[in-house]
N, C-alpha and C positions, 0 to 999 in steps of 0.2 A: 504494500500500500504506500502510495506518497504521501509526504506530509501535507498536511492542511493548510498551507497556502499556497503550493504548488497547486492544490486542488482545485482551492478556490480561485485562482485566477486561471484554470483548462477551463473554467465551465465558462461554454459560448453561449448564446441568444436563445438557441435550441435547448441546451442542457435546462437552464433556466423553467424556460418554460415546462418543459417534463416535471420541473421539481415542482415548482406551484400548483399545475395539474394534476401529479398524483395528492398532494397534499391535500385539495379540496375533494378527491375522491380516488382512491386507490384501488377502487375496482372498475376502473376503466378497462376494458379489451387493446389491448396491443396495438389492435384494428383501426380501435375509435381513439386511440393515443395517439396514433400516426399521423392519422387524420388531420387532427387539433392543431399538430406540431407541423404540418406540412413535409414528413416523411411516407415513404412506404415500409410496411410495417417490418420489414427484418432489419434497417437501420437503426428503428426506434428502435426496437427490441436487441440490438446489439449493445446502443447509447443506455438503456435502462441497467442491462447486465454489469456495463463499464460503470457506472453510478454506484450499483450495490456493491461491486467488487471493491473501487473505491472507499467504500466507507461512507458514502455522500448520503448514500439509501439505508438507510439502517435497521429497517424492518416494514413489516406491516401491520395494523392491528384495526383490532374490533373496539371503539367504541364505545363503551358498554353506562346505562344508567344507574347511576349508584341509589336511587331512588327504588329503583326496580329490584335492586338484590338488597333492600333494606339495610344500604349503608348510606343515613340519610344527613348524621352528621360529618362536617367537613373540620378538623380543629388544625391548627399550627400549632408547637411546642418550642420553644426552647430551650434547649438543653446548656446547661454548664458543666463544664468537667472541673473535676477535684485536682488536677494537675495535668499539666501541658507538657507528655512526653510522647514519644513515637509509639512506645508499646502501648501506651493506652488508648492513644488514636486506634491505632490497630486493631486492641479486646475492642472497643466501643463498634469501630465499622463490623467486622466479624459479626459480632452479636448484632446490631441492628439489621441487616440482611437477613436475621432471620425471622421478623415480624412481619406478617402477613397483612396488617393493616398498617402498616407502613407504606405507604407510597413512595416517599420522596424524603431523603435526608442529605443535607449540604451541612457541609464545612463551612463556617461563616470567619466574619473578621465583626469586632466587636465587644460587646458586655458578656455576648455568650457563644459557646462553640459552635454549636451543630442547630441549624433550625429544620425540624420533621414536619410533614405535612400526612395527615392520617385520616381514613376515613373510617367510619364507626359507627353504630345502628344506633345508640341513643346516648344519653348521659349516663344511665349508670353501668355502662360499656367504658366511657373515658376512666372513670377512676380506676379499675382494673385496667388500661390501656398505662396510664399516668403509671399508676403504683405497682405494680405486679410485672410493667416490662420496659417503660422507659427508665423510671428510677433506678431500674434493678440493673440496668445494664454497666458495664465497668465503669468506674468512674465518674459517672453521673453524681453531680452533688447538688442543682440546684435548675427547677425551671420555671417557664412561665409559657401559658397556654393563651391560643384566643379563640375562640369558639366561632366561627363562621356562621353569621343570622347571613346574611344574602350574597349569593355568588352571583355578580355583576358579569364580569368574563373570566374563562379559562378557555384554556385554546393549545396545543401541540405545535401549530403553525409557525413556522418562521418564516420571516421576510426573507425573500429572493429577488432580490433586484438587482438591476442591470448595472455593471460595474460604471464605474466615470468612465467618459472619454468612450464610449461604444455607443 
């Protein structure tokens, strides 16, 4: 794989547009991708392959309503650690990978280490989510939560725009 700027400055006008297109619908046909793109479909489909080999594609997925599998609260945490060393870094990532309602955990810079993004069927799910598996993880010594009342936007989308000077 190339490095990521190498990458990002191969993608032409076409590549571009492949990546916006798939992004607002990734089950487009090959066919009807080509189309779009103004190729015939075994270029597309060569350009698409070169994308995921790249790294540029990084998967595909479903979607899915968290509403609908009765995971209806959305909370943020975060976390402070008890001391700022590699191995603890380490227990802490180790062990949060293996939380299922974990979605999303960053390294931050700031008052506190790591901020998680969790999704959870109701409140008295968070205090077992809080106490029995965030607290409990290495090094965790202090957090702060904020319980999501209205999700305005969430979105996977990234802007793909045309480089300057093209």
């Amino acid at each position: 794989m190339r490095n990521r700027t190498e990458t990002v400055r191969d993608l032409d006008r076409i590549d571009r547009k492949l990546l916006r297109l798939l992004q607002k619908n990734a089950r487009l046909s090959m066919t009807e991708l080509a189309a779009e793109v103004g190729l015939s479909v075994t270029p597309c489909s060569e350009r698409v392959k070169r994308l995921e080999r790249d790294g540029v594609i990084e998967g595909y997925h479903a979607r899915l309503n968290p509403q609908a599998l009765g995971l209806a609260l959305l909370v943020f945490v975060e976390i402070k650690l008890s001391a700022k060393s590699g191995t603890i870094f380490d227990d802490f990532r180790r062990e949060v990978l293996k939380l299922p309602n974990v979605l999303e955990c960053h390294l931050v810079s700031g008052e506190f280490d790591y901020l998680i993004k969790a999704r959870i069927p109701e409140m008295t799910a968070y205090r077992k989510l809080l106490g029995d598996m965030l607290l409990a993880l290495p090094g965790a010594r202090e957090s702060r939560s904020y319980m999501v009342m209205e999700e305005i936007k969430e979105s996977l989308a990234l802007e793909v725009s045309e480089p300057a000077g093209r």
